[in-house]
C-alpha positions in Angstrom: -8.0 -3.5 -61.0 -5.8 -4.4 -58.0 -3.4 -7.3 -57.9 -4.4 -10.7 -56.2 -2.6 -11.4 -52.9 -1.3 -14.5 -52.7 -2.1 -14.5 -49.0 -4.8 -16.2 -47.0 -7.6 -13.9 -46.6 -8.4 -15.3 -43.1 -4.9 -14.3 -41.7 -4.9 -10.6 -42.8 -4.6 -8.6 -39.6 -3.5 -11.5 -37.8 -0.2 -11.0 -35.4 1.5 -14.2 -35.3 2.3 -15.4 -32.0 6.1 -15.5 -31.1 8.3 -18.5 -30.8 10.1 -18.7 -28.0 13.9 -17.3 -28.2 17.0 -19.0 -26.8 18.1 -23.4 -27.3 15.6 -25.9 -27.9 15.4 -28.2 -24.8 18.3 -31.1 -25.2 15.3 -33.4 -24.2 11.3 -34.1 -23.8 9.0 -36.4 -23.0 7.1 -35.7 -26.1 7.9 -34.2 -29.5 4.9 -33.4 -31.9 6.2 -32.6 -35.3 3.5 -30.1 -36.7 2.1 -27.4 -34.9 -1.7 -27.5 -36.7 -5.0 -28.4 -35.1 -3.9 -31.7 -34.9 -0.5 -31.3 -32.8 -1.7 -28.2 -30.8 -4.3 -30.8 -29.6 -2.3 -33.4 -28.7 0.7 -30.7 -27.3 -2.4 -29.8 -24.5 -3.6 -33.1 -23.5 -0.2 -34.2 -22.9 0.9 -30.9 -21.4 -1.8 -30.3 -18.4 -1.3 -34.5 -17.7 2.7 -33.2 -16.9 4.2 -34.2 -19.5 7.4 -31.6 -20.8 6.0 -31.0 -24.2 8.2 -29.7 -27.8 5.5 -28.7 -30.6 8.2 -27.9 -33.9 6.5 -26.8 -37.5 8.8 -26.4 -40.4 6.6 -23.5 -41.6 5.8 -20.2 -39.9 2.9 -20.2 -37.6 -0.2 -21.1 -39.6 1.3 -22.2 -42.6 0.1 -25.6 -42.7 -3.6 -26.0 -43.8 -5.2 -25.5 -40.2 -4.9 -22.0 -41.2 -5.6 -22.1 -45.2 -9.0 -24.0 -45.0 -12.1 -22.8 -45.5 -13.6 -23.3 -41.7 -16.2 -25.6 -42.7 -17.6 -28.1 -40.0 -19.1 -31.1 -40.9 -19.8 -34.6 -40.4 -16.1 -36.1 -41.7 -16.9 -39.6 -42.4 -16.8 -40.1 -46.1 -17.4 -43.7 -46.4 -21.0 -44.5 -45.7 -22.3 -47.2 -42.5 -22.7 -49.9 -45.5 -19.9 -49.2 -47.3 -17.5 -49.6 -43.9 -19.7 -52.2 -42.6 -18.2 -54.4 -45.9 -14.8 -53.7 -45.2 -14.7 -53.9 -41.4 -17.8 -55.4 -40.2 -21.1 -54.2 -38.5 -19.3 -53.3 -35.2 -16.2 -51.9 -36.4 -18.4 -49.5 -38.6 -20.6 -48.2 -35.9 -17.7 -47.3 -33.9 -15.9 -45.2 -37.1 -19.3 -43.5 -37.2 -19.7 -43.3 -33.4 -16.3 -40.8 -33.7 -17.5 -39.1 -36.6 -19.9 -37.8 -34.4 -18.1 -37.5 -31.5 -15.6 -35.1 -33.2 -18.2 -32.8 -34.2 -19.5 -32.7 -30.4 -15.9 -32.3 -29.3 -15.2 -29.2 -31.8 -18.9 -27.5 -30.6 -18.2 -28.4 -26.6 -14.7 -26.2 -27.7 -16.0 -23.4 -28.7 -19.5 -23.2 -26.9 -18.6 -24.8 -23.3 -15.0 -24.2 -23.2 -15.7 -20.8 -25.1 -12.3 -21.1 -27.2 -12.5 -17.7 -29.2 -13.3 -19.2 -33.2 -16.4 -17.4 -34.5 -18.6 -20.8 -34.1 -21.4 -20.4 -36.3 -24.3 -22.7 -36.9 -25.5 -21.7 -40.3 -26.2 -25.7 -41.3 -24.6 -26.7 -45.2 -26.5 -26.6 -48.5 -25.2 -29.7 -50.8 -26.5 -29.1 -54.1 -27.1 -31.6 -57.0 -25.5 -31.0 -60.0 -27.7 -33.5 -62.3 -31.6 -34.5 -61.5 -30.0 -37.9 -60.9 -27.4 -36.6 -58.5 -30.7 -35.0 -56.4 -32.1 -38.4 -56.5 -29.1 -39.7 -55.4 -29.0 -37.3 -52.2 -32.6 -38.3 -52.0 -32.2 -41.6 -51.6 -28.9 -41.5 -49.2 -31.0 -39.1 -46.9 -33.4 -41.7 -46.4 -31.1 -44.2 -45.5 -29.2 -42.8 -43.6 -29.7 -44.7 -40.0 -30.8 -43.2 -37.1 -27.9 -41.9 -34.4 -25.3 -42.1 -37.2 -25.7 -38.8 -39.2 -26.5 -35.3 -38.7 -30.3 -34.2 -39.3 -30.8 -33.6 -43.2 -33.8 -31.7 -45.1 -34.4 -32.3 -48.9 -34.5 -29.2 -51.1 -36.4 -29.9 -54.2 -35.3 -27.2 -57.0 -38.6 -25.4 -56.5 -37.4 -24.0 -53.4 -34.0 -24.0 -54.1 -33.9 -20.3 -54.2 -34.2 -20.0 -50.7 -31.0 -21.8 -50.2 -28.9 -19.8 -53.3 -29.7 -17.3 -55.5 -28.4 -19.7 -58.2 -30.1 -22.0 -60.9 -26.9 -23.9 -61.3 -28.3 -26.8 -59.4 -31.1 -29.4 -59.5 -32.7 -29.2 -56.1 -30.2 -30.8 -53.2 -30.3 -31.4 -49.4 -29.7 -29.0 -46.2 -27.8 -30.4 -42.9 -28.4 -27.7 -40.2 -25.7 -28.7 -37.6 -23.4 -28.2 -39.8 -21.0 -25.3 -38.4 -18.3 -22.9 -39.1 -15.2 -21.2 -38.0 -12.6 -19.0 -38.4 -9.6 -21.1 -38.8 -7.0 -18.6 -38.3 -8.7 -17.5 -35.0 -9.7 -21.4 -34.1 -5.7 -22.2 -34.4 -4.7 -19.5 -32.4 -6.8 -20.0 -29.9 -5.5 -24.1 -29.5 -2.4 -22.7 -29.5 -2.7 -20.7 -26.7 -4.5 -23.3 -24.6 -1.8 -26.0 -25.6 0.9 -23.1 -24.6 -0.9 -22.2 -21.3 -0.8 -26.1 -20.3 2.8 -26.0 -20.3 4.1 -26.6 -24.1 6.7 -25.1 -26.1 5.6 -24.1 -29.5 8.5 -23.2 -31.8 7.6 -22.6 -36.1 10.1 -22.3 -38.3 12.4 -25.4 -37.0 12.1 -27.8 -39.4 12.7 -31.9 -38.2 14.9 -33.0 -40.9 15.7 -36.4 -39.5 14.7 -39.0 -36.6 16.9 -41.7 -35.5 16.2 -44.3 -32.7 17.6 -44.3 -29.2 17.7 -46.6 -26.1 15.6 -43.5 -24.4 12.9 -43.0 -27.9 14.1 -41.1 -30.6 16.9 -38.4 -31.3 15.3 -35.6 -33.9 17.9 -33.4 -35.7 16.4 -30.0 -36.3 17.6 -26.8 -37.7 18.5 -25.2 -33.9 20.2 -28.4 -33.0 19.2 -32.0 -31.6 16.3 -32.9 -29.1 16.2 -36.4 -27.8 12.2 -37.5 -27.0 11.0 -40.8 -25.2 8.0 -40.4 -27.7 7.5 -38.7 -30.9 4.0 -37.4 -32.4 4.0 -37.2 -36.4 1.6 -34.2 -36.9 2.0 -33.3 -40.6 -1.0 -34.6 -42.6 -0.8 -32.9 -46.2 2.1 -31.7 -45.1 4.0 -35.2 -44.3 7.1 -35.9 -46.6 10.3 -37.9 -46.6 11.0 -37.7 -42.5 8.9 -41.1 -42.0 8.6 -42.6 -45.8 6.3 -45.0 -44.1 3.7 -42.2 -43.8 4.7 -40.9 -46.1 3.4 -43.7 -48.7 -0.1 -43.5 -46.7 -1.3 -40.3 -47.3 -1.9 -38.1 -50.4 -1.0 -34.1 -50.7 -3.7 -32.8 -52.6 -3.9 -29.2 -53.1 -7.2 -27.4 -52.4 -7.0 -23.7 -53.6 -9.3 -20.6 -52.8 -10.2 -17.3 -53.2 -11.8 -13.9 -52.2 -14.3 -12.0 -53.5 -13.8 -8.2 -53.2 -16.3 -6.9 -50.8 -19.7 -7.0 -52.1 -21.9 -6.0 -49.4 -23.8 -7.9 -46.8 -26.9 -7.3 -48.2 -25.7 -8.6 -51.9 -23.9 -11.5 -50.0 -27.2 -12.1 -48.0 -29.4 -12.2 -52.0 -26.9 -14.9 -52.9 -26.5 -16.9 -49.9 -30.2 -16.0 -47.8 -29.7 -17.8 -45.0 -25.5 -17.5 -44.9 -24.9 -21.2 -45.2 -21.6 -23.7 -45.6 -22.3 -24.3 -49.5 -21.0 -27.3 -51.5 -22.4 -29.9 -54.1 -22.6 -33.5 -55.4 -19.8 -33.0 -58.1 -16.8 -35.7 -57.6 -14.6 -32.5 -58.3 -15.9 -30.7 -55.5 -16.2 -27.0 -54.7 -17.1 -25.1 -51.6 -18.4 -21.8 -50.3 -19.4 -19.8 -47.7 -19.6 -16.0 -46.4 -16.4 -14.5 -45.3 -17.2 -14.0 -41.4 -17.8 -9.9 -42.1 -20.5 -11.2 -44.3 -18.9 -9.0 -47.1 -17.1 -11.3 -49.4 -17.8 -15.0 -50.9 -15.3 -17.2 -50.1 -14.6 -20.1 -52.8 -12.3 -23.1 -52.7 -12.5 -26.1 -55.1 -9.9 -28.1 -56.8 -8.6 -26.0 -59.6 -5.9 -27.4 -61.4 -5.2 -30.9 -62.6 -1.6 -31.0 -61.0 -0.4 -28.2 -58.1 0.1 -24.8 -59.4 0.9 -21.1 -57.9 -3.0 -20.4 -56.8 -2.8 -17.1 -59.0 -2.7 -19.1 -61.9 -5.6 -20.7 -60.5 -7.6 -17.8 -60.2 -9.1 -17.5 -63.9 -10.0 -21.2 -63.5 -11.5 -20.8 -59.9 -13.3 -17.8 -61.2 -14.6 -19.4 -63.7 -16.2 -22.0 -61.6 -17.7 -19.4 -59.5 -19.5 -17.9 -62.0 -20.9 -20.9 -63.3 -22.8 -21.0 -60.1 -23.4 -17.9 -59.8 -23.2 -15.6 -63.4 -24.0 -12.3 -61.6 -20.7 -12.4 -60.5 -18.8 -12.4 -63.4 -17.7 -8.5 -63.0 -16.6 -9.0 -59.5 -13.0 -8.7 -58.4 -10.9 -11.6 -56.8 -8.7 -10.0 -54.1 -6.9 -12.9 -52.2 -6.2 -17.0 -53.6 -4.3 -19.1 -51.6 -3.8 -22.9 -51.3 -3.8 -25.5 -48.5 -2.1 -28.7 -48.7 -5.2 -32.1 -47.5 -4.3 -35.1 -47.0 -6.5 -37.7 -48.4 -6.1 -41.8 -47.9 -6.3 -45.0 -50.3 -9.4 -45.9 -47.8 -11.0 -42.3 -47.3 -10.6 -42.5 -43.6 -8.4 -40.3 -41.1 -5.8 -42.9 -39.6 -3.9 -42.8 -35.9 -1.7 -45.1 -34.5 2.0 -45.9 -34.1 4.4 -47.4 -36.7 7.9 -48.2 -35.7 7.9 -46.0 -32.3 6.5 -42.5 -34.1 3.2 -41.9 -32.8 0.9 -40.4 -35.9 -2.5 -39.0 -36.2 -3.4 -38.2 -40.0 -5.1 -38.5 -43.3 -8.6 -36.2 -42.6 -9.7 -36.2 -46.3 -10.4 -32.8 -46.3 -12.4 -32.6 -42.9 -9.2 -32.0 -40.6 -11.6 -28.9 -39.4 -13.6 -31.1 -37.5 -11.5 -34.6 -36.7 -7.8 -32.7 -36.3 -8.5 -31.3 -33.1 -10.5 -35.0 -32.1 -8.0 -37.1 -33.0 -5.4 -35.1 -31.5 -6.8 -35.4 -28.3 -7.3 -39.1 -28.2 -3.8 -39.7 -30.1 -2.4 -38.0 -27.3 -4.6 -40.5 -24.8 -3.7 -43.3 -26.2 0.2 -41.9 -25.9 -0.2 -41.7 -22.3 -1.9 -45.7 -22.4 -5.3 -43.9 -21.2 -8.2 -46.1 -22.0 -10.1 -42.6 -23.2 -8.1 -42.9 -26.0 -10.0 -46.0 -27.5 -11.3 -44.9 -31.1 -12.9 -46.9 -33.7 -10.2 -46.5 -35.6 -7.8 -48.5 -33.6 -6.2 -51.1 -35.9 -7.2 -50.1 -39.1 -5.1 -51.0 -42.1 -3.7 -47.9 -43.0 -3.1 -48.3 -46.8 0.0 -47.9 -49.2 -0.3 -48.8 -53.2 2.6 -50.3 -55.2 4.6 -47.7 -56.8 3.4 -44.9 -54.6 6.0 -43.0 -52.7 4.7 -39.8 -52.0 4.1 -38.2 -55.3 0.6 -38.6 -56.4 1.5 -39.2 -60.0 -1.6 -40.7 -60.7 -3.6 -37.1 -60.0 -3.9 -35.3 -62.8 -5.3 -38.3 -64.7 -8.2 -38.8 -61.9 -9.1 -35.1 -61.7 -9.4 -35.1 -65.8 -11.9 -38.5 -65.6 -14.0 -36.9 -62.7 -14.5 -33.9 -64.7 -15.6 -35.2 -67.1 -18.0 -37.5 -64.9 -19.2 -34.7 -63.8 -20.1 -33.3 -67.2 -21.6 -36.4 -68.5 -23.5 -36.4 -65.2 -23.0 -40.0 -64.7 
């Protein structure tokens, strides 16, 4: 049997575009720290308004998580209308939701108007229920749900589950049909080239390792040398460490690991999944599928580990909870696993704003897919003081915890209580 890459299955084949040689610019108007979905977004916006525009990632190109996700498109509010309408009030709630949609329209109008090259596909998402009570759970949220808030959802009662997944794993659960995919390799090479054809220079592998304050914004030290900006973008997400501690006590890196299948044949691919759907399910430890693009392969992601890990030494355990979904795949090789850093937030919601001068957009939850390239755009408006920019996010708390600094020490201990949550099935 043939080793397992530790590469991202998405990026094999993949030339990665070129930095550009020579100095980096002694001085901006905007530096975006992060070249993901996220910064590329806001590095256009800012760019075609005339803006001189520095994009730096301390990675190579793609190394972030916009290019190790699994390209699943969905409606990214986790938080329900009643649960932020507590918090925050009726208004405030409607206009979170209001975005939550509005992202989803943005990343379609991308790829379908715009015709930004990302394999958009519109297979809709089966959530499956991992208890009875977790189907009547999903049963009674889809029924709640208010009208101009969600996406269109169809319940699945386990009598017909078959049509959805060749699996008896699950208890009946619900289908969304807008939900979408993409390639995320080809979705961030394709922001990339928009953001560099507006007029912004995108250099990887030029790591900011400080930022200091000026009378003119902010001086950044890098490794090829110093770049002074009148305004600085924080870009980073899961991948956000000790340059701004601020952030850096907002947001949580949590590991979300995948694999490959070996090819197995559309038509074996097309028995499990019939109608080649986004997959996930109700567990709080959560796992997701879906057909590689080729229609060939599963592709399976899930956390795997109670703390991070090299993803091979995930693979046995990510295996294993492939198979429990789906036994007649228990002989099958695993030919890729990879991980991509998420950033998740003490309030489950994406944040944007400014903090002490650094502009930031951040904290997706897992669904930077669909709100990165959103909230990059209007991060980037609301830079520029453009009333566009308005979100319903706009003065949101954004959350730290006593004795948190970065290092979620408190993860392994939550992912051992979920699971076993989700065993009880409470």
């Amino acid at each position: 049997m043939s080793p397992v890459a530790s590469s991202v299955f998405w990026s094999e084949g993949r030339p990665v575009p070129d930095s550009p040689p020579g100095p980096l610019p002694p001085s901006v108007d905007a530096l975006i720290i992060g070249a993901g979905y996220t910064g590329l977004a806001a590095a256009r916006e800012l760019s075609r308004a005339g803006r001189r525009v520095l994009v730096l990632d301390a990675a190579p190109f793609g190394g972030g998580c916009s290019g190790r996700n699994g390209g699943q498109v969905a409606y990214s509010i986790k938080p329900t209308l009643a649960q932020l309408g507590a918090r925050h009030g009726d208004k405030i709630a409607a206009g979170i939701c209001a975005d939550g949609q509005q992202a989803i329209s943005h990343l379609r109008s991308l790829a379908l108007d715009v015709g930004l090259e990302m394999d958009w596909r519109q297979p809709g998402c089966f959530t499956g229920a991992h208890t009875a009570k977790a189907f009547a759970a999903l049963v009674r949220e889809a029924k709640l749900h208010p009208s101009g808030y969600v996406q269109n959802v169809e319940i699945i009662p386990r009598s017909r589950q078959h049509e959805e997944i060749a699996s008896d794993f699950y208890h009946g659960g619900c289908v969304y049909p807008d939900d979408a995919s993409v390639d995320p390799v080809m979705m961030l090479h394709a922001l990339h080239r928009r953001a560099v054809a507006a007029g912004a220079q995108v250099i990887d592998r030029c790591a900011v390792t400080a930022l200091q304050k000026t009378g003119l914004g902010h001086q950044a030290a890098t490794a090829r040398g110093p770049v002074t900006a009148r305004q600085v973008l924080l870009a980073t997400n899961g991948y956000s460490g000790t340059l701004s501690p601020w952030h850096q006590r907002r947001v949580i890196p949590i590991g979300s690991y995948q694999i490959a299948t070996e090819a197995l044949g559309q038509s074996r691919v097309r028995e499990l999944l019939p109608k080649g759907r986004n997959m996930g399910d109700s567990r709080r430890v959560v796992v997701y599928f879906r057909p590689s693009a080729d229609g060939e392969r599963i592709i399976f992601g899930g956390r795997a580990a109670l703390s991070e890990k090299d993803p091979l030494i995930c693979v046995p355990r990510l295996k294993s909870m492939l198979t429990q979904i789906f036994p007649q795949l228990r002989d099958v090789a695993i030919t890729h696993a990879w991980v991509g850093w998420v950033a998740y937030t003490f309030d489950t919601l994406p944040h944007l704003g400014q903090q002490d001068g650094i502009w930031y957009a951040m904290g997706y939850c897992g669904q930077g897919v669909t709100t990165a390239p959103y909230f990059g755009m209007r991060i980037a408006q609301q830079m520029m003081g453009l009333a566009e920019g308005a979100t319903g996010f706009d003065g949101l708390p954004f959350e730290a915890r006593p004795y948190y600094y970065g290092t979620p020490w408190f993860l392994s201990a939550s992912v051992l209580a979920y699971r076993a949550l989700d065993r009880l099935g409470i």
